[in-house]
LODREN-700305 format. One record per residue (C-alpha): y, z, x; residue number from 1; residue in one letter. Coordinates in steps of 0.2 Angstrom, whole numbers, plus 5000, padded with zeros to 4 digits. Example, Ala and Ser with C-alpha at 12.3 -4.5 7.8 and 13.67 -1.06 7.14 Angstrom:
! residues 2
<site><py>4978</py><pz>5039</pz><px>5062</px><pos>1</pos><code>A</code></site>
<site><py>4995</py><pz>5036</pz><px>5068</px><pos>2</pos><code>S</code></site>
***
This chain:
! residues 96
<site><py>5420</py><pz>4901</pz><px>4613</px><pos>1</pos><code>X</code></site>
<site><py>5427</py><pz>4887</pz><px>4624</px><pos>2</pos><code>X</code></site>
<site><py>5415</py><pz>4881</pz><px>4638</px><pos>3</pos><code>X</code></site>
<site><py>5421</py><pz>4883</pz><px>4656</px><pos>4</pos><code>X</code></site>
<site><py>5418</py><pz>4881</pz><px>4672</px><pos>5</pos><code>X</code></site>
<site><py>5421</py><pz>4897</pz><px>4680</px><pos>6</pos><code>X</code></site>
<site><py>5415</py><pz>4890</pz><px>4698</px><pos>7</pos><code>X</code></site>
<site><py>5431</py><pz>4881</pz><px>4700</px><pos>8</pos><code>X</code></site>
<site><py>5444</py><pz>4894</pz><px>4691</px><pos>9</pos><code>X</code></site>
<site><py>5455</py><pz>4907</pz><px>4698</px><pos>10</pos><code>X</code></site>
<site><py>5451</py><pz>4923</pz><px>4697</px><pos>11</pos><code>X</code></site>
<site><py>5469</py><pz>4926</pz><px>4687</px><pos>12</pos><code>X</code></site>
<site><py>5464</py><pz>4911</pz><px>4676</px><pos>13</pos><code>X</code></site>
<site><py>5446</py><pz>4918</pz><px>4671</px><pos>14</pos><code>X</code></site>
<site><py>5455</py><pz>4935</pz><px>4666</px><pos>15</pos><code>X</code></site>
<site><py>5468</py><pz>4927</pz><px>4656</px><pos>16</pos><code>X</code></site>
<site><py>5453</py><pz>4915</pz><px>4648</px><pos>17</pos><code>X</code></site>
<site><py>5442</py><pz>4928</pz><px>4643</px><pos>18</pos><code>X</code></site>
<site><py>5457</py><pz>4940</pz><px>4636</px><pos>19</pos><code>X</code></site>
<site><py>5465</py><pz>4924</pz><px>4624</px><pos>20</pos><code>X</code></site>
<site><py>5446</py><pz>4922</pz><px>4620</px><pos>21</pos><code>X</code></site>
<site><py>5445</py><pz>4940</pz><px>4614</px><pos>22</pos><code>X</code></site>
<site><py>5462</py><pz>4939</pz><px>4606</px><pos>23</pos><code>X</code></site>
<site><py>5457</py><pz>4922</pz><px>4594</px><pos>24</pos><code>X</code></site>
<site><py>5462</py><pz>4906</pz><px>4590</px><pos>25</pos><code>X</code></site>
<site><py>5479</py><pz>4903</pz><px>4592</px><pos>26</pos><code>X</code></site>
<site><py>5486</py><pz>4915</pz><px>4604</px><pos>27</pos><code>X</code></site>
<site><py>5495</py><pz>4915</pz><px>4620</px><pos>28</pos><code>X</code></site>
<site><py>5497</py><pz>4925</pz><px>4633</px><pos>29</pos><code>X</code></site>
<site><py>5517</py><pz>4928</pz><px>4636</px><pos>30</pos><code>X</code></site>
<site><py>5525</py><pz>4931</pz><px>4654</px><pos>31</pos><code>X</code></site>
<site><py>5524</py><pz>4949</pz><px>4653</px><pos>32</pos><code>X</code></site>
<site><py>5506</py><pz>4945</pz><px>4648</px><pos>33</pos><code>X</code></site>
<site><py>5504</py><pz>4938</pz><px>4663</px><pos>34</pos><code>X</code></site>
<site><py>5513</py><pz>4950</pz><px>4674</px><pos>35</pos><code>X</code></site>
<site><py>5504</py><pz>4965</pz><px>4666</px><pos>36</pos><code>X</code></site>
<site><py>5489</py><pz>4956</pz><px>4670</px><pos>37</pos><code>X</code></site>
<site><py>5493</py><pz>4955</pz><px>4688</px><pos>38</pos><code>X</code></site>
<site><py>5498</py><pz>4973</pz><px>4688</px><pos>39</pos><code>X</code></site>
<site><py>5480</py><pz>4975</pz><px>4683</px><pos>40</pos><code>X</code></site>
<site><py>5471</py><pz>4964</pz><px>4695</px><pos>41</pos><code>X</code></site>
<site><py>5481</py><pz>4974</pz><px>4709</px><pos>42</pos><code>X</code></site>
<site><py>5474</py><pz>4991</pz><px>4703</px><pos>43</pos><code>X</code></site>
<site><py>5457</py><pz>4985</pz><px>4702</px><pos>44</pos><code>X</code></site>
<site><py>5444</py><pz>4982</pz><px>4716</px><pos>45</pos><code>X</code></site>
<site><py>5439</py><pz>4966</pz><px>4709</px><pos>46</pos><code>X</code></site>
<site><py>5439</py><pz>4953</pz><px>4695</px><pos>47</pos><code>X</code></site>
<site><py>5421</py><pz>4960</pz><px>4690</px><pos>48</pos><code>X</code></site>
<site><py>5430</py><pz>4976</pz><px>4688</px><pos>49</pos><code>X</code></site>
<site><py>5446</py><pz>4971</pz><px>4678</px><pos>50</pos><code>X</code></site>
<site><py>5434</py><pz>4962</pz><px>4667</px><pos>51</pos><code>X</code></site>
<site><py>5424</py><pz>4978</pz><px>4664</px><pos>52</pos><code>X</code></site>
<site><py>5437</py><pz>4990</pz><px>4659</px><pos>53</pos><code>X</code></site>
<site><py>5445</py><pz>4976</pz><px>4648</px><pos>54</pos><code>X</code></site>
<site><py>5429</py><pz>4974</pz><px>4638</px><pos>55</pos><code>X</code></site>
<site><py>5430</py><pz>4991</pz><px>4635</px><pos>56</pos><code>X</code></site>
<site><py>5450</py><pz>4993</pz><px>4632</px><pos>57</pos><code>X</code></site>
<site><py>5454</py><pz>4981</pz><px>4623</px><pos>58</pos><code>X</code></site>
<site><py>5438</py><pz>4973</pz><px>4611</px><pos>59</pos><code>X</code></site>
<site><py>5440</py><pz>4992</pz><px>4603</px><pos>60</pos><code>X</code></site>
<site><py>5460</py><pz>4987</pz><px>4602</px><pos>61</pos><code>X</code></site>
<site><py>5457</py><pz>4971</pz><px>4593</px><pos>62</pos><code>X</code></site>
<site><py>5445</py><pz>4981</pz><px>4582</px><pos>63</pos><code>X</code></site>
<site><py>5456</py><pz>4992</pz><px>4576</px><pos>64</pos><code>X</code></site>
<site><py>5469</py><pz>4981</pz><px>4573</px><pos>65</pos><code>X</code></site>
<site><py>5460</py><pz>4969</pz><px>4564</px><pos>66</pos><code>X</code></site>
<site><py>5451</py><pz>4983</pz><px>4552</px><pos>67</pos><code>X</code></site>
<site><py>5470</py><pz>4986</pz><px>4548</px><pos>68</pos><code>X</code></site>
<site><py>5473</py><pz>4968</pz><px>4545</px><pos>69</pos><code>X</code></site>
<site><py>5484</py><pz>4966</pz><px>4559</px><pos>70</pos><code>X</code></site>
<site><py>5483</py><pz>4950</pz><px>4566</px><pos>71</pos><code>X</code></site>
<site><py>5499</py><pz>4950</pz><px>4579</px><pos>72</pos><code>X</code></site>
<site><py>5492</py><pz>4959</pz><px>4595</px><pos>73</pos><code>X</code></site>
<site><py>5503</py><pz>4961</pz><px>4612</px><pos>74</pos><code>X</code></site>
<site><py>5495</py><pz>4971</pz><px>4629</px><pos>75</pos><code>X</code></site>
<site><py>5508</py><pz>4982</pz><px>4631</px><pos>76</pos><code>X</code></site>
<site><py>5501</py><pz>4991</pz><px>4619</px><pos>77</pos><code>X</code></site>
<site><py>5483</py><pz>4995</pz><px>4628</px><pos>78</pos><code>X</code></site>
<site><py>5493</py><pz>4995</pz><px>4646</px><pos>79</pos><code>X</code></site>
<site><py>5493</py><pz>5014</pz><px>4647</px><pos>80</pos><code>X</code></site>
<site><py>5475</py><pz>5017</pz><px>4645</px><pos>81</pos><code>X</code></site>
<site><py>5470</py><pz>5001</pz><px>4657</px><pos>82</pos><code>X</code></site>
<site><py>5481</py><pz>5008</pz><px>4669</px><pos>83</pos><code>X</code></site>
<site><py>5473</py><pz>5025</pz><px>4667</px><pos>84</pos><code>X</code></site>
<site><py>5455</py><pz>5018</pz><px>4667</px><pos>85</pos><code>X</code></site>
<site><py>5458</py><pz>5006</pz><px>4683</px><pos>86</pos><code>X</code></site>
<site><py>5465</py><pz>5022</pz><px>4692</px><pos>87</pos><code>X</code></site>
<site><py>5450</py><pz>5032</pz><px>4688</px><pos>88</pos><code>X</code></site>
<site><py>5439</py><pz>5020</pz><px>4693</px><pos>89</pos><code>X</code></site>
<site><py>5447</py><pz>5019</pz><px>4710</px><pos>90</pos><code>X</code></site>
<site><py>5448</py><pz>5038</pz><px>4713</px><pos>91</pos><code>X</code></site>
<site><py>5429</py><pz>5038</pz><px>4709</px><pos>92</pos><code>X</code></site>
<site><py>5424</py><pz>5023</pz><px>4721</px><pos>93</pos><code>X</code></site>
<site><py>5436</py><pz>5031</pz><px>4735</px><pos>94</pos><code>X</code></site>
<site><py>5427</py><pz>5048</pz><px>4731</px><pos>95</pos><code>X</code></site>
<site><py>5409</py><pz>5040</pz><px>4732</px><pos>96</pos><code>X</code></site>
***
């Protein structure tokens, strides 16, 4: 894990951080990586949040896919469920 100073980092650049962490060494984050992300940090109520739900999402992703030897892994594929999860979340905080 790369050692960073999260005090003077944007909130956009933490997410992307943490989710290149998760993904490995030598991965990138494309611009529709980036754009999905942002799609993200618009549906959720904070950075906290959007961290939370991708903890969850996406560790189990990378998971899977790497207990089926894949090593190649893009966000489109978990964007439905993220979407879904940041929605609920919403509903239930605007319900409270």
């Amino acid at each position: 894990m790369t050692m960073i100073d999260a005090k003077n980092m944007s909130d956009e650049g933490l997410i992307a951080h943490y989710v290149i962490e998760l993904l490995g060494a030598g991965h990138f984050l494309s611009h529709d990586d980036y754009a999905r992300l942002g799609k993200w940090r618009e549906l959720s109520s904070s950075t906290d949040e959007l961290l939370l739900v991708l903890d969850e999402v996406l560790s189990a992703k990378i998971m899977k896919s790497r207990q089926k030897g894949k090593k190649v892994f893009s966000l489109s594929s978990i964007s439905k469920t993220m979407e879904k999860r940041l929605s609920e979340r919403k509903m239930l905080v605007q319900g409270a």
